[in-house]
N, C-alpha and C positions, 0 to 999 in steps of 0.2 A: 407730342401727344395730340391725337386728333380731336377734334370735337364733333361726336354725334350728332348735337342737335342743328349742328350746324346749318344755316341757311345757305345751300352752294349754288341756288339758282334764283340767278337775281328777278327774274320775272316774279317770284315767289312773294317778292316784298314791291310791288307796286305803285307809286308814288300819284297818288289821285290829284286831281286838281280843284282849288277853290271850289271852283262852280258844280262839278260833278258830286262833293262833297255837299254843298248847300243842297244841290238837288235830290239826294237821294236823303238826306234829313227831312226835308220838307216833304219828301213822300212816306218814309217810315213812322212819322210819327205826328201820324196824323190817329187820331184817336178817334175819330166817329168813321172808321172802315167799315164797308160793306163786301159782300162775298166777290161782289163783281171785281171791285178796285184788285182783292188778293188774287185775283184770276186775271188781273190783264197783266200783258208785258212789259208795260214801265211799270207795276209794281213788285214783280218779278225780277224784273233785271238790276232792279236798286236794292232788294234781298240778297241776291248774289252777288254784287259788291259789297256791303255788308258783309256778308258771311264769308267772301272772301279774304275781304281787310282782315277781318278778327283773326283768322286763319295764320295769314303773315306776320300779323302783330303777336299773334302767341308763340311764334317760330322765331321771332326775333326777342322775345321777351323770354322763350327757351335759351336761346345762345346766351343772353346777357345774365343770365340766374345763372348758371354753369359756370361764367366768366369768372362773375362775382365769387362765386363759393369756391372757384380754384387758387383766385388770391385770397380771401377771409383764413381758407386753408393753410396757404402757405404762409401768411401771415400766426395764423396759430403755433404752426410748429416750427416756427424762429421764436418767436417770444413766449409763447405758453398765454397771449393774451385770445381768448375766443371771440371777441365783440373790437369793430370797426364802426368810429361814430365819426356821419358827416352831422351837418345842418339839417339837412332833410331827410336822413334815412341814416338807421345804425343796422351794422350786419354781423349778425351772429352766427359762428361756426359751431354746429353742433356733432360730435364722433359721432359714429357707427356705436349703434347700440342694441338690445334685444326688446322686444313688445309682449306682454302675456293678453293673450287674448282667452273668451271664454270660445268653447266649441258646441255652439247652442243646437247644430244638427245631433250630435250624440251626442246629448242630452235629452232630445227628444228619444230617441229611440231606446237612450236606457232606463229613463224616469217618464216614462208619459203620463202618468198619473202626476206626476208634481208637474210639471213643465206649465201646465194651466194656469197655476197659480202665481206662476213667474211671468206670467205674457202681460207685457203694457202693450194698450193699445193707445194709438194718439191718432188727433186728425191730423187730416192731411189737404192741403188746400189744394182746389183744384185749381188747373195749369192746361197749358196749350203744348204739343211740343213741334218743336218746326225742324223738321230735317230735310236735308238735300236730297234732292233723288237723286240717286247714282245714275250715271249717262251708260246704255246697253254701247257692249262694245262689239262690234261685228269680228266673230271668228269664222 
């Protein structure tokens, strides 16, 4: 059986060094930033390793969850036991099962007079969001 999430290109997962790791800590978390620092290229380019570590490390932390839950699984349906307990971590096989969710779009549309009365409002703290720009690829 194959594994989807598999990581089959090793450039994918990256293996940084001490110092490049110090360095780019020492830039990112620096907490009295100004617009210029987020706009030069050594602050840039230690975001992008960053974001691309996390990148690899959630594609290798995909493969390793999938690994797990294939033996938690087969472990379940040898014994009937759902839960594997190490030291540091227990892992639990949970089936396939169904969700009821509410359909709050139709609801609106067939109660809009009630619907008001059911609307929580909450705050919502404000956030920064940081996305990569995609690189234009010449066709």
């Amino acid at each position: 059986m194959e594994n989807k999430n598999q990581v089959t290109n090793t450039s994918e997962v990256e293996v940084l060094d001490f110092q490049t790791v110090n360095k780019v800590l020492q830039i990112l978390s620096n907490k009295n930033l100004t617009l210029e620092q987020i706009k030069s290229r050594e602050y840039i380019e230690a975001r992008e390793i960053l974001d691309n570590t996390i990148k690899a490390l959630k594609a290798v932390d995909d493969v390793s969850k999938n690994s797990i839950k294939e033996v938690v699984k087969a472990h379940f349906l040898g014994t009937g036991e759902n839960t594997v307990k190490t030291k540091k971590f227990n892992y639990t096989y949970k089936t396939t099962s169904t969700r009821t969710s509410f359909d709050t779009d139709s609801f609106k549309v067939d109660y809009p007079d009630l619907y008001p009365k059911y609307v929580k409002v909450s705050m919502v703290s404000d956030s920064v969001t940081i996305a990569k720009v995609k690189e234009k690829t010449n066709k």
